[in-house]
C-alpha positions as a Markdown table, in Angstrom:
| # | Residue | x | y | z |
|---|---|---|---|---|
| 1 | Unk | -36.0 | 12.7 | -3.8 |
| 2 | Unk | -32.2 | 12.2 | -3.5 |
| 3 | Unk | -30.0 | 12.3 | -6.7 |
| 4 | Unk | -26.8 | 10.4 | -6.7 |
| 5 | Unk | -24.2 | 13.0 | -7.7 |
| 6 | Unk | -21.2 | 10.6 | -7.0 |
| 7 | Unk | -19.2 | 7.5 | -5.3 |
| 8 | Unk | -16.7 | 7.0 | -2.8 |
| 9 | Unk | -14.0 | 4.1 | -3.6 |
| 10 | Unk | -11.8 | 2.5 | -1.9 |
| 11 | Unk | -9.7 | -0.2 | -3.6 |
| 12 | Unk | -6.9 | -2.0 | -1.6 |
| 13 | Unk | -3.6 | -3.9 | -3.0 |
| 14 | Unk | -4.0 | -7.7 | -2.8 |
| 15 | Unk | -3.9 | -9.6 | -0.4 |
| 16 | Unk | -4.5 | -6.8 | 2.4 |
| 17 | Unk | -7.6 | -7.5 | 3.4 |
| 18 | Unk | -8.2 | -11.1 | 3.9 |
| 19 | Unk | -11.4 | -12.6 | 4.8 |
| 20 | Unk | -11.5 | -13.2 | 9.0 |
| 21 | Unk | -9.3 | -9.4 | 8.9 |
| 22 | Unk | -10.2 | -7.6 | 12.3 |
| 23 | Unk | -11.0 | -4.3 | 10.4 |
| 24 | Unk | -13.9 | -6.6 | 9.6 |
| 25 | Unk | -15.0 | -8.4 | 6.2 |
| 26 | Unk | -17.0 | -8.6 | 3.5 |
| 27 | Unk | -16.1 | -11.5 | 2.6 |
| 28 | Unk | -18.5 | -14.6 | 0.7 |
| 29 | Unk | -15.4 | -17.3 | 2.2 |
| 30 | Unk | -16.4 | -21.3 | 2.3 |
| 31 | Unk | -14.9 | -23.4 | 4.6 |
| 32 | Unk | -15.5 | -27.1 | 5.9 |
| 33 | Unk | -14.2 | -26.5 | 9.0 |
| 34 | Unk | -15.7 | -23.6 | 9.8 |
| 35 | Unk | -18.8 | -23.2 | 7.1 |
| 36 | Unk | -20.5 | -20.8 | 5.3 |
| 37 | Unk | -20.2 | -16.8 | 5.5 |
| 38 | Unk | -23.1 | -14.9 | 4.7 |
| 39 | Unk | -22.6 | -13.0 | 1.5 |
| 40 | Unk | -23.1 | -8.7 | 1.2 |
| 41 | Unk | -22.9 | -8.6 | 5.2 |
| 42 | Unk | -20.2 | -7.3 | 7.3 |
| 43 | Unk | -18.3 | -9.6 | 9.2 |
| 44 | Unk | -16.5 | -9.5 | 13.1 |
| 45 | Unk | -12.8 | -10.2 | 12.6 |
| 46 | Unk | -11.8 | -13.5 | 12.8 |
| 47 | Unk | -8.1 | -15.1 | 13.7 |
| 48 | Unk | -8.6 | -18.3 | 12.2 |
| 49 | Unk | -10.7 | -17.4 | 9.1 |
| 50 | Unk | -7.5 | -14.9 | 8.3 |
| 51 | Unk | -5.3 | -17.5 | 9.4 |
| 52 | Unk | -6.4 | -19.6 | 6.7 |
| 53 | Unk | -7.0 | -17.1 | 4.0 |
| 54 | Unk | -3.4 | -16.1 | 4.5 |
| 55 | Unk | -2.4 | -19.5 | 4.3 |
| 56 | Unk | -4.5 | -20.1 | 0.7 |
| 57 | Unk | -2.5 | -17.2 | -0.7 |
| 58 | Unk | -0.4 | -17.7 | -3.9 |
| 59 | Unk | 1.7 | -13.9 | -3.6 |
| 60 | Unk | 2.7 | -12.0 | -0.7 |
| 61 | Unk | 0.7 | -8.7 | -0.4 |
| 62 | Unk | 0.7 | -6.1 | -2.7 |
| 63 | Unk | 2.2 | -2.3 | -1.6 |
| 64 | Unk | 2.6 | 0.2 | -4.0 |
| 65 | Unk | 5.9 | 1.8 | -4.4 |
| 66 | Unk | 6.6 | 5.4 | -5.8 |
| 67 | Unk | 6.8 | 4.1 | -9.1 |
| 68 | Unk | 3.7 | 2.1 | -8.8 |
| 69 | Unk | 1.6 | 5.0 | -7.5 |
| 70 | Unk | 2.7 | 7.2 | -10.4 |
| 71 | Unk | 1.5 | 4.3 | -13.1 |
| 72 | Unk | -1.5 | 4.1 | -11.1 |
| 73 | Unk | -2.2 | 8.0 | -11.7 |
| 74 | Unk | -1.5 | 8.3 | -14.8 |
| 75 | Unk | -3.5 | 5.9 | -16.2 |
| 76 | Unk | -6.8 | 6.8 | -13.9 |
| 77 | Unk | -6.1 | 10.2 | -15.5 |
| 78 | Unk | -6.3 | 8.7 | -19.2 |
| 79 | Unk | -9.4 | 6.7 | -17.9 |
| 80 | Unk | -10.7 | 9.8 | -16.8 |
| 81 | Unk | -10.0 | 11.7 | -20.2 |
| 82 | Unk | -12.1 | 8.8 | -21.8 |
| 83 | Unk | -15.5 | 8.8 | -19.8 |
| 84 | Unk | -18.3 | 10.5 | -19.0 |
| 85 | Unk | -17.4 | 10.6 | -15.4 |
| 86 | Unk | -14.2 | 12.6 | -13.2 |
| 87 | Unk | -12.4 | 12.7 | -10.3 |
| 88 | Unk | -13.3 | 15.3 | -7.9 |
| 89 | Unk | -10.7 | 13.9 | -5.4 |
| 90 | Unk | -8.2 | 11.1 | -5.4 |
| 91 | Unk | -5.5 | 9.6 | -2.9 |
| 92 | Unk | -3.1 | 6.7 | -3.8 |
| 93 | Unk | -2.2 | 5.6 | -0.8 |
| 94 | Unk | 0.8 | 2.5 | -0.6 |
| 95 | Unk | -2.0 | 0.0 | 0.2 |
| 96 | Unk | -5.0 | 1.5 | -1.3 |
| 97 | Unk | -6.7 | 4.4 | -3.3 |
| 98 | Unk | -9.8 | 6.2 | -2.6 |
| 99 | Unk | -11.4 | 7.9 | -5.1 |
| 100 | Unk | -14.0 | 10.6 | -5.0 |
| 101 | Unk | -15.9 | 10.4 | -8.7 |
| 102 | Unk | -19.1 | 12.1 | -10.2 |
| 103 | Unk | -22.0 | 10.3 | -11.1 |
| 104 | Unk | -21.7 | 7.7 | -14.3 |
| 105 | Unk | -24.5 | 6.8 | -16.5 |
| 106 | Unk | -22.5 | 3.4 | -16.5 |
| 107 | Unk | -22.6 | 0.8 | -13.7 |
| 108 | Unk | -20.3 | 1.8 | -11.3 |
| 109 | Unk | -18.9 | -1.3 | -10.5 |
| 110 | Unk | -17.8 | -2.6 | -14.5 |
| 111 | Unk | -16.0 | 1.3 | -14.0 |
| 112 | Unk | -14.2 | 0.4 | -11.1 |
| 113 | Unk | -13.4 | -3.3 | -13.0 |
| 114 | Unk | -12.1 | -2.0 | -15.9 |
| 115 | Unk | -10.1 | 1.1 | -13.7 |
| 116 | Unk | -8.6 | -2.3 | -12.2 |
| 117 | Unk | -8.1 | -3.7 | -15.0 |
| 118 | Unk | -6.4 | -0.8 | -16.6 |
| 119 | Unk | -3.6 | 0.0 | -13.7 |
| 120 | Unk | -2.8 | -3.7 | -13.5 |
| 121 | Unk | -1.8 | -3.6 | -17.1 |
| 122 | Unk | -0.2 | -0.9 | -17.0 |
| 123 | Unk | 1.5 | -1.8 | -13.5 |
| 124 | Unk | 2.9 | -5.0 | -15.3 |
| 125 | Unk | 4.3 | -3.1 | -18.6 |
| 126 | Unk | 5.7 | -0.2 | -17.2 |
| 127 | Unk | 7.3 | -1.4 | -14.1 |
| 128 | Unk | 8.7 | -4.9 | -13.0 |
| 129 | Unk | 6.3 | -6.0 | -10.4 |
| 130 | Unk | 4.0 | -9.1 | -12.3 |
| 131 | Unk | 1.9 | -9.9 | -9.3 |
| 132 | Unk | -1.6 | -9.5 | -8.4 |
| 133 | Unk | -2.1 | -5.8 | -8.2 |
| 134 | Unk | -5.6 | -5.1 | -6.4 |
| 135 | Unk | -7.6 | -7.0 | -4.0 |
| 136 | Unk | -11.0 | -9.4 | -5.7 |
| 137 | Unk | -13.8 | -6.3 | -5.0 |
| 138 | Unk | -14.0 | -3.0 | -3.8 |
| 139 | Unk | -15.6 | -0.9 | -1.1 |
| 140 | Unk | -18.0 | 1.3 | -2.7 |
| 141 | Unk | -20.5 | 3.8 | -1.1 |
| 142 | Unk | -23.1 | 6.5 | -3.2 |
| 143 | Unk | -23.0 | 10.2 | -2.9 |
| 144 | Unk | -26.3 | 11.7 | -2.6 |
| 145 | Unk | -27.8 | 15.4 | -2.9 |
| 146 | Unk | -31.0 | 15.5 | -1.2 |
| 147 | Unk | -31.8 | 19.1 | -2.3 |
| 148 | Unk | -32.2 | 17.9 | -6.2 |
């Protein structure tokens, strides 16, 4: 039986994926116009869906300078050093990270809310920017080893 000996994440800045983008969407969006979209299921692209999402935003999207990336490492490094899980790869991109960790006895997904949680404070202390910092979610896939 597979073990899962990991996770693949992907977190992106806000506001760069927006329900309707043509990448495609995960996205649980309302709308009267154009109704409901099923939740936990991949979506086409659609223009007027982003349209409107870009419309409803409140900040312009987040893209993460020099300084930025560096808070951003530092502090996944100290949340490292304080759990049971670590990085066996990770790449801060200027519009997203991905992050190749081993398996957590936690639930994956309050790690990766509280990893949010951490860079965005630490974004907004040690550097000027006092904006949203990640997107609402994460894309999040399981590592398995078939041969345990």
């Amino acid at each position: 039986m597979a073990q899962t000996i990991g996770y693949h994440i992907v977190i992106s800045g806000h506001g760069l994926w927006l329900p309707g983008d043509e990448r495609g969407h995960w996205s649980e969006a309302w709308d009267a116009e154009l109704g409901f979209v099923e939740p936990h299921t991949l979506h086409a692209g659609d223009a007027m869906r982003r349209r409107m999402a870009q419309e409803r935003q409140k900040f312009p999207p987040t893209k993460f300078t020099p300084r930025m990336q560096a808070v951003i490492a530092a502090m996944l490094e100290r949340c490292e050093i304080e759990s049971d899980w670590s990085f066996a790869a990770a790449a801060i991109e200027a519009t997203h990270v991905h992050l190749l960790m081993t398996r957590t006895d936690r639930d994956i997904d309050n790690v990766v809310k509280w990893m949010k949680d951490q860079t965005t404070k630490a974004i907004h202390r040690q550097t000027p920017y006092q904006r949203p910092v990640w997107c609402k979610g994460r894309w999040r896939s399981f590592i398995f080893d078939e041969h345990i």
